[in-house]
N, C-alpha and C positions, 0 to 999 in steps of 0.2 A: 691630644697625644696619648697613645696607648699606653701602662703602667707596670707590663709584664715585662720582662727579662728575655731577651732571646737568646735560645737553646747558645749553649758553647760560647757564649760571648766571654772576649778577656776581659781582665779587668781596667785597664784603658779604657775598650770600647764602653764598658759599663759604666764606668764612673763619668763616660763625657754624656752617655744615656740621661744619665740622673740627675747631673747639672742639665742640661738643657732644661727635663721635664720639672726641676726645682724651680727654675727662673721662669718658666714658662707660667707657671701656679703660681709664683710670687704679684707675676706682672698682674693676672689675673684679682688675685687677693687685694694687693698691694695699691695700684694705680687705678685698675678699672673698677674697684669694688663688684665684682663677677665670680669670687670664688666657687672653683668645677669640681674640688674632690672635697672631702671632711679632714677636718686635722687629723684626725688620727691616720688618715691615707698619706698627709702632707708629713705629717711626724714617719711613719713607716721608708718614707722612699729618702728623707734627710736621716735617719739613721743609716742605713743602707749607703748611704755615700761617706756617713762619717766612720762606719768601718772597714770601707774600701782603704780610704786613705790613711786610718791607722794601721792596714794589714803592708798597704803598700807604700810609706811615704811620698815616692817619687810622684804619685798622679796629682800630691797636694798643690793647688793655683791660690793663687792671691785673691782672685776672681770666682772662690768657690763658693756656693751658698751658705755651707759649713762655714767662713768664713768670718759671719756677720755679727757670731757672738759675740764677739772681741776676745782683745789677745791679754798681754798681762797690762797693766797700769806703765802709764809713762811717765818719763821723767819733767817734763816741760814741753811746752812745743815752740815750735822753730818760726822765727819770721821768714816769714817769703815774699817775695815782689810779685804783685799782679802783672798778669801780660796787658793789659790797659788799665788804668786807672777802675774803681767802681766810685762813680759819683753818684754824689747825692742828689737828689730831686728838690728842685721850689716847691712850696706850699699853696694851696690857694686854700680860702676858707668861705668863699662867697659866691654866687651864681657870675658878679660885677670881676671878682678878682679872673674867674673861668675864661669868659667873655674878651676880658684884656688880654689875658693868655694866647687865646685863638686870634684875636687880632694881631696879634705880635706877628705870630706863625704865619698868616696869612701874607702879611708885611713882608719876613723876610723869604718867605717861598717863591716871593714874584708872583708869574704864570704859572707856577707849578700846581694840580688840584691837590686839595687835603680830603680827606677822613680820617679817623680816628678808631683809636681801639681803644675801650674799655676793659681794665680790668681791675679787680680787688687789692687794694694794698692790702697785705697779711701784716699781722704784728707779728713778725717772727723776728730772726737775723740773716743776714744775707750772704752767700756761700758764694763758691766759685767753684765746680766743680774741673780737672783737667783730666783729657782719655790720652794715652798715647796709642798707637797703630802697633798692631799684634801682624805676628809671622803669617796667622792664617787670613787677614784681610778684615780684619773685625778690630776692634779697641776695647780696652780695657783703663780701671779708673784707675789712675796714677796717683795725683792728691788733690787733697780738697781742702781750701782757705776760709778761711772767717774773711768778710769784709775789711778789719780793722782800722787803721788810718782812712784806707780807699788807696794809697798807694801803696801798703803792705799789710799781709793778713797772717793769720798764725794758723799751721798748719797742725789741721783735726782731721787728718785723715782716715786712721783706725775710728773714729769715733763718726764718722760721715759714711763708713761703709757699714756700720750698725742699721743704718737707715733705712728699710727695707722697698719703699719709694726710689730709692736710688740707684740705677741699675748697675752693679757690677761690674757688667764688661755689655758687650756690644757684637750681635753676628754680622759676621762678612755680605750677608744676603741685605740687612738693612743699608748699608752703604750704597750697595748698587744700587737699589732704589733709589736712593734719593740724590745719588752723584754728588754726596762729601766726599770732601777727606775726612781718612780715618783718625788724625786725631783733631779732637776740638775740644772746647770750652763751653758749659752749661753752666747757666749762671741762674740764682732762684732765690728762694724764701725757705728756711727751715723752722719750723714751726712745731709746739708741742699741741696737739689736737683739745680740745677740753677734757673729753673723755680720760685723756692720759693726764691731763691737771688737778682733775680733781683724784685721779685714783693715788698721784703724789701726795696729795696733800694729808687723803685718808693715812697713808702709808707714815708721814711723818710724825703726824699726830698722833699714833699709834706707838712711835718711837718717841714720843714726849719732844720733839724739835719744830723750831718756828716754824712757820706755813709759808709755802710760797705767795709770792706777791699777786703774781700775773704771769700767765702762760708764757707770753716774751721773756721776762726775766728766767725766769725758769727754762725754758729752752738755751739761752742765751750761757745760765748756768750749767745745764748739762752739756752742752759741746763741748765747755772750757774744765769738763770733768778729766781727769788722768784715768780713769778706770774705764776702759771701750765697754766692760759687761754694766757697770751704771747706766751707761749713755743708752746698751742694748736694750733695759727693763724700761726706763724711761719712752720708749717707743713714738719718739718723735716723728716728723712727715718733710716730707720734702717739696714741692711744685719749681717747675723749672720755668724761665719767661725770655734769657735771653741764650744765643748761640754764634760763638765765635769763633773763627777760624784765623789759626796764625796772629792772633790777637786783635783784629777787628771784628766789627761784628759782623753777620750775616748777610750776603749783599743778595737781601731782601726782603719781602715788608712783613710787619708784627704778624699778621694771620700767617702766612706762610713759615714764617720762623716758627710760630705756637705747633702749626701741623707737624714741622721736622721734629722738633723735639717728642712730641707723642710717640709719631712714628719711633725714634731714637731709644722710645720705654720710657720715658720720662714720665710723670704725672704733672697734666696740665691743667690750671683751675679752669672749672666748666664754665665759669660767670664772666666770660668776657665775649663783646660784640662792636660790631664792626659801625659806628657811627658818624654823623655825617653835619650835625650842626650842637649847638650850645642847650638848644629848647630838647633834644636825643639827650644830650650830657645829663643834663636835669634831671629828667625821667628816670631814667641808669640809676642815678644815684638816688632815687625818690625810693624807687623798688628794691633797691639792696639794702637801703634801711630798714626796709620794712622786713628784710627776710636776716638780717645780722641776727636775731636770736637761733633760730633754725640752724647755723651754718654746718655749729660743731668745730668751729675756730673761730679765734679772735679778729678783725680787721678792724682799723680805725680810716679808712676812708677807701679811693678811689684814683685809679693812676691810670692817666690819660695819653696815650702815644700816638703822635702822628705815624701813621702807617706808613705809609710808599719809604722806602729808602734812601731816594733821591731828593725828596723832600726833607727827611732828616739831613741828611749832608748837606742841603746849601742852609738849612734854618741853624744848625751849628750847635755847638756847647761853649761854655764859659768854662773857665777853671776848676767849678762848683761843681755845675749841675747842665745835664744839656737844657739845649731850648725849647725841644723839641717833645718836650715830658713833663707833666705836672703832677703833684698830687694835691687831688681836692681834700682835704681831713672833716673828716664829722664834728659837727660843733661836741664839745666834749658837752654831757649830761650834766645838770646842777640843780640846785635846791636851794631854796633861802631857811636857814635856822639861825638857832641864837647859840653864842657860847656860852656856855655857864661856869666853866672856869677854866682853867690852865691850869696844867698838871706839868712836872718836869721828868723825862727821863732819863738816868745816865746809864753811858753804853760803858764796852769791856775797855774801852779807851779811855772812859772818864767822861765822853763827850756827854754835854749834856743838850739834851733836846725839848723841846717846849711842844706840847700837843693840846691846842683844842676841843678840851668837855665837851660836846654840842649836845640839843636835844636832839634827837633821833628823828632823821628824816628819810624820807624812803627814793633814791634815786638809781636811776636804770637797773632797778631788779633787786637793789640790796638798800638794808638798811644800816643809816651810815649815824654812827654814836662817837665819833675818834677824829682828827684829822692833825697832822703833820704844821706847826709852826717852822719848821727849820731852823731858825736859830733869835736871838734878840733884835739886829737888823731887821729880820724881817719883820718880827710885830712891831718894831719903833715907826718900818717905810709904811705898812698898815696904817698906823695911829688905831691900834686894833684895842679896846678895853674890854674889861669882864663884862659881861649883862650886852655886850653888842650885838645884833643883826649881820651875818653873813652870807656873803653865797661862797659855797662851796660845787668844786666838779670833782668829777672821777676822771684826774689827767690819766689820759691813754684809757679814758675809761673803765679804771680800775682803783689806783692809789685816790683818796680821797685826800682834796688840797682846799684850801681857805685864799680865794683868791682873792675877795675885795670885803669892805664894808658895808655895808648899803644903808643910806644914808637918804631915807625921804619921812613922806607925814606917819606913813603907817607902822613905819621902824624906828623905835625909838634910843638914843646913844645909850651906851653903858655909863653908867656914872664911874665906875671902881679901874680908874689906871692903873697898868698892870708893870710891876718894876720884875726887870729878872733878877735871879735871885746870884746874892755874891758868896752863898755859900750852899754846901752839896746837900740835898734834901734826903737823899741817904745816911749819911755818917756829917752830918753839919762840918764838913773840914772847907777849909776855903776853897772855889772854884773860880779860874784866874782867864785870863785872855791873852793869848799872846800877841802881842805888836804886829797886825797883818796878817792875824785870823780872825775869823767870824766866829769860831766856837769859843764856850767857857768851858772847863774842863775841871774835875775835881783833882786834886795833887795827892790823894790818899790812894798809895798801892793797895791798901788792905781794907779799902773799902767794900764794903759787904755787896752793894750792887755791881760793882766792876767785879765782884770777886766772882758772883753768880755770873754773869756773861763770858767771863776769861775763864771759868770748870767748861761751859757749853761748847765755849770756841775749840779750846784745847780738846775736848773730847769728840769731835764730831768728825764724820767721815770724808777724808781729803786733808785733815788734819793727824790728827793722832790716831783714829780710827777706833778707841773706844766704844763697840758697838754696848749699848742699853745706860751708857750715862747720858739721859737725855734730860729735860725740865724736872719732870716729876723725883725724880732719884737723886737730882743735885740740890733740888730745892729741901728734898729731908736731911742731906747732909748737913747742910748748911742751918737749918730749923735745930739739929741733933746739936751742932756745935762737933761734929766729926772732921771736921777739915776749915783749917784759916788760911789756905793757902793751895795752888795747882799742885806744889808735891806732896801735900798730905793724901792725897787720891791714893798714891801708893802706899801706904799706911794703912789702909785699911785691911779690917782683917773678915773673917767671915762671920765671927761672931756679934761684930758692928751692925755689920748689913743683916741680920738676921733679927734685930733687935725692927728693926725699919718696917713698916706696911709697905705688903705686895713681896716679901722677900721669903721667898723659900730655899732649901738646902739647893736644888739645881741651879734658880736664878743667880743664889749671892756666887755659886762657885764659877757661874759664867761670867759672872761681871769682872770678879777678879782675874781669871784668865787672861778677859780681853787688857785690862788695865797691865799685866804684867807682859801680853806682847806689844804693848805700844811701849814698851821700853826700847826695843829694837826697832821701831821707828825712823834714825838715824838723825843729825843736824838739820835735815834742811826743815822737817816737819814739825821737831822743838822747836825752830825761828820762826815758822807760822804758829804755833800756839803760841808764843809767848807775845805775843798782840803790840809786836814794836811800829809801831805809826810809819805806812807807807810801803810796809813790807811783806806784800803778799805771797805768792807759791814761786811765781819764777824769781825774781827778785833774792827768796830763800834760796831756792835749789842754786842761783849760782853764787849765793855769800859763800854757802856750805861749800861749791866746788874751789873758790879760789883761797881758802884760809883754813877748811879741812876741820877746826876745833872751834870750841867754841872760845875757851882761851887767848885761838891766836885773834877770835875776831872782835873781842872785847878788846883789847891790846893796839887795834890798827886804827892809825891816823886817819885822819880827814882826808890826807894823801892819796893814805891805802886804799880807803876804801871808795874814793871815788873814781879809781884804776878797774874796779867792776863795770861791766859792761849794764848798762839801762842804772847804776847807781850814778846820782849828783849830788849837789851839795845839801840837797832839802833833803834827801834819805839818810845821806851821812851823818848830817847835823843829829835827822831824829835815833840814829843808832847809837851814836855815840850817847846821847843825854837820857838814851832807857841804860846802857850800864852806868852811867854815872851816879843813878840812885841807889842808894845805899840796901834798899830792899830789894830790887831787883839782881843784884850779887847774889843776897843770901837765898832767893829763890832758887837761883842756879847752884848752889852748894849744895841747897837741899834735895835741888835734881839727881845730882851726881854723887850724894850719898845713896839715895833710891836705890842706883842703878840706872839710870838712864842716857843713853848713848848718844855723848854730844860732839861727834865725831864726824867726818865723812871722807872717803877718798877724794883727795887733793886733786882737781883735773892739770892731769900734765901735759901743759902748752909748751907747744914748738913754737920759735922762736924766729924761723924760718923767715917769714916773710912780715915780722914784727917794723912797726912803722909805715907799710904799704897799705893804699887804699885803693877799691876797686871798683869798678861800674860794671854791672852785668847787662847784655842786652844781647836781642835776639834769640834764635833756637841754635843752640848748640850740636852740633851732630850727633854724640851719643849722652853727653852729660843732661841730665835734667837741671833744670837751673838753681834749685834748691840743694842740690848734690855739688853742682861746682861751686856756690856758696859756703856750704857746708866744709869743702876740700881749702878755700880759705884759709879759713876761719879756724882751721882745728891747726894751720900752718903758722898761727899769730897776724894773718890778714884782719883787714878790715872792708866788709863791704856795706858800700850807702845806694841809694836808690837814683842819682843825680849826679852828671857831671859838671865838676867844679875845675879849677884853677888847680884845687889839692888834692883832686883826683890822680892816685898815680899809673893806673894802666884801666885803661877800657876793653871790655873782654867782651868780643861780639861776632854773632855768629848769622846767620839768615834772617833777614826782613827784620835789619839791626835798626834803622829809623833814625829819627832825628838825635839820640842821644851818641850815635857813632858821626853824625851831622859835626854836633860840637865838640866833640874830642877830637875831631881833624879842624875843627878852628882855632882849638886852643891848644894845637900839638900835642896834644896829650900820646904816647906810646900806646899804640892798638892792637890787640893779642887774638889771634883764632885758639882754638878750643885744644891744639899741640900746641903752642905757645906758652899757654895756662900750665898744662901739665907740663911740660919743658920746664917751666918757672918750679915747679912744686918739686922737681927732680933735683935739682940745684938753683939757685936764686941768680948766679951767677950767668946764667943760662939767656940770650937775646929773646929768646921766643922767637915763636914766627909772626912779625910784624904785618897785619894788613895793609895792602897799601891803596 
């Protein structure tokens, strides 16, 4: 594509010039690894369109490459119903369990011939991308779901078009090629590349905050980030595997699916091939072992799909998992050491956790000196003592686990049984259990190791947003005797911090800045720092929308608060009994001495259609399904993913399926897409009944 400007061009013309030739170089960069100009050409022609569009608003698209930095931070994200289920896959872990597999297949195929396709299971998370059909005969991305349940996934949209792997929208010329329709479903793997893991981690540590665990986790954590320019620096990857139309899949087999989706811009993993017996399978995975370090991403095994189409459809799915797919997993890497002792640590919850001294043993590339006991349970089902012989893995080949004893001539037992302990090895206060939990927990609010976790928690980004209170600065706090407590943080003065290594007049007067605008932070983000068991960001953001104060929400019954939506009786229980302690009051006083703003707008629910439950199914003619959910729910509806008995209206539009099946067996009232909106116009209103 040429990079010059034609003479007199408008600026329409110019700005649709510059998207093409952006997308064009992305696709280049992004998927083929083929990049044709220099950043600095690639930076010159996205400046150039991002002044077009602040000169001219109107040419701004959704689908612009400008687009991709993301927008402002959001509030929660929304559940949505997948157009088919995303199941999970069986496991195999052996050549014997493979073997059985493809017998199966073979079994229920009849006459029908098999091959297979290999390809890489990524450790990522699994998405669902959706396009809708544009004016000009091309698609565009609509939203894109996390996996979540497998029946509903949380929509990260903004955060999925950060993705530069992921194409934005779709030309009309791709379609005629391949004789889709324009809109469809790509489904894949999001993944944080290593490169982009380790430059996290430099990044954190840097910031004085824990390290990420594992690529996965980490990826996993950046989709479910509220900030799309997070998610954009984090610089995750995309690969697409499956494609479906009207919510089935692709009526046709894995290779040619892989082809449509490249065609489509997608980035498809290079490492899969078209194979034909068990002793192929073998192989496959003999050689991808041997290249996992090379990859530059994580994978922990190998997922096998019968190809032909038709073959999948009579071989079938279970509830689970089709039949028709397996994934082989890499035996996880291990090592035999010895424990030399148990160490306890308690977290900002109190929890206390048991971890494994080992001597240092060297497995798949890392040396491992630490490893995870989980709780008392589990060293008791162990029978695990000090001075014992263990094997330890890197599950997911990463976290390092103590999974057995080993127990022969050359490994001899630990003499020294290891009792856990009934009091907090931080502040010796007693650490209790409750009746049908597994953890022991210390009962001291003002426990110095809870206290250090709950400054971290409370100051870290997605929380309070305290930029530069990281480890180093809260552990001199806390060394100084500057702070007993998360609101002493506001207390500080510059003269304190000035007193501290590392602290010069700019630093101390940045720290304090950031500490005084996390005062404006609002309720729902105080409810996630103040570390109440069970209660994470969404959970927060809608306590805050339904009671507004923090007053009102100390005050609210069991009742009340299990009238919140995703709140029951285990979150209520644990909210009610964080204000019942007496020190968790006076922390909140001392908040709201501060200055810190434990308020929020109240969301004002209609009432409208309060009491009604709904089933959503098929494609609606102009509503997306996540929008007539949404037109619900903000009415005081309720929508579930299943019809029931206490289903009160089924809301169904084209290639409705079996869920509009059983809502005419159990008469359920059946509404088209005027119907719905009729219903939201006045409740009183028949709708227009399908018949």
């Amino acid at each position: 594509m040429g990079t010059t400007a034609k003479l007199f061009s408008s600026p329409d013309e110019r700005a649709a010039e510059l998207r093409a030739e952006l997308r064009h170089h992305e696709h280049l960069y992004y998927v083929q690894d083929a990049p044709a100009i220099s950043d600095a050409h690639y930076d010159a022609l996205m400046n150039e369109l991002k002044k077009l569009e602040a000169e001219h608003p109107e040419l701004l698209r959704a689908d612009s490459p400008t687009q991709r930095v993301g927008g402002a931070p959001a509030k929660g994200f929304r559940k949505v119903e997948h157009s088919r289920p995303m199941l999970s896959l069986d496991n195999a872990y052996s050549a014997e369990d493979l073997a059985a597999w493809e017998t199966r297949c073979r079994e229920l195929a009849g006459d029908l011939p098999l091959e297979y396709v290999a390809e890489l299971k990524l450790d990522g998370l699994s998405v669902a991308l959706r396009y809708e059909a544009t004016a000009d005969g091309g698609a565009r991305l609509a939203s894109g779901l996390t996996r979540g349940d497998g029946q509903t996934g949380e929509d990260v949209t903004a955060n999925l078009r950060t993705i530069r792997s992921i194409p934005l929208s779709v030309p009309a010329e791709t379609f005629k090629k391949l004789g889709l329709p324009q809109a469809f479903e790509a489904r894949g793997e999001a993944i944080m590349p290593r490169r982009s893991f380790e430059r996290l981690n430099e990044e954190r540590e840097a910031e004085g905050l824990p390290l990420a665990v594992n690529p996965r986790n980490a990826a996993a954590g950046t989709l479910r980030t509220l900030d799309p320019k997070v998610v954009a620096n984090r610089q995750l990857d995309f690969y697409a595997y499956f494609l479906l139309t009207g919510g089935q899949y692709l009526e046709a087999d894995q290779q040619t699916t892989l082809a449509a989706l490249k065609t489509l811009g997608f980035r498809v993993n290079e490492h899969h091939r078209l194979l034909h017996s068990i002793d192929e399978m073998m192989s496959f995975i003999t050689a991808i072992e041997a290249q996992r370090p090379t990859l530059g991403y994580e994978i922990d095994g190998v997922v096998f799909k019968v190809n032909a189409i038709a073959a999948r459809n009579r071989i079938g799915s279970t509830a689970r998992a089709p039949r028709w797919a397996i994934a082989y997993k890499f035996t996880a890497q291990a090592g035999i050491t010895q424990v030399q002792s148990i160490t306890v640590q308690v977290g900002r919850t109190g929890k206390l956790t048991p971890v494994a001294e080992l001597a240092p043993v060297f497995i798949g590339g890392t040396t491992v000196s630490r490893a995870t006991l989980h709780n008392a349970d589990f060293i008791a089902g162990l029978g695990l003592r000090v001075g014992d012989w263990v094997k330890v893995e890197r599950g997911g080949d990463v976290i390092p686990k103590v999974v057995e004893v080993v127990e022969d001539a050359e490994h001899e037992r630990g003499a020294e049984t290891y009792t856990f302990p009934t009091t907090c090895p931080e502040c010796s206060s007693a650490a209790v259990r409750v009746e049908g939990e597994v953890d022991f927990r210390c009962v001291n609010a003002d426990c110095p190791a809870r206290l250090r976790e709950s400054l971290l928690h409370f100051a870290k980004r997605g929380v309070m947003n305290i930029e530069g209170m990281g480890e180093a600065v809260v552990q001199q706090l806390l060394d100084n005797k500057l702070v007993a407590s998360i609101a002493d943080m506001y207390a500080l003065t510059e003269e304190q911090l000035l007193a501290l290594d590392r602290f010069a007049e700019k630093s101390a007067r940045a720290l304090l800045f950031e500490i005084e605008g996390s005062k404006q932070a609002g309720l729902a983000r105080v409810l996630m720092g103040l570390g109440i068991r069970f209660v994470g960001e969404r959970t927060a953001e809608l306590l805050a929308e339904e009671f507004g104060s923090i007053e009102a929400l100390e005050a609210a019954t069991a009742e009340e608060l299990e009238r919140v939506d995703e709140v029951g009786p285990r979150i209520a229980e644990a909210i009610q009994e964080f204000f019942a302690q007496e020190a968790n009051r006076a922390l909140i006083e001392h908040l709201k001495k501060a200055g810190v703003d434990l308020t929020a707008e109240k969301k004002q629910r209609s009432t409208q259609l309060a009491g009604l439950t709904f089933v959503l199914t098929g494609t609606l003619p102009t509503l997306a399904r996540e929008a007539a959910k949404k037109k619900i729910e903000d009415a005081g509806g309720k929508t579930v993913g299943s019809v029931s008995k206490k289903t009160s209206y089924v809301v169904a539009g084209e290639e409705a399926g079996s869920k509009l099946e059983k809502a005419r067996s159990l008469n359920i009232p059946i509404l088209d897409e005027a119907g719905l909106l009729a219903m939201l116009e006045s409740p009183e209103a028949p709708g227009a009944e399908l018949l």
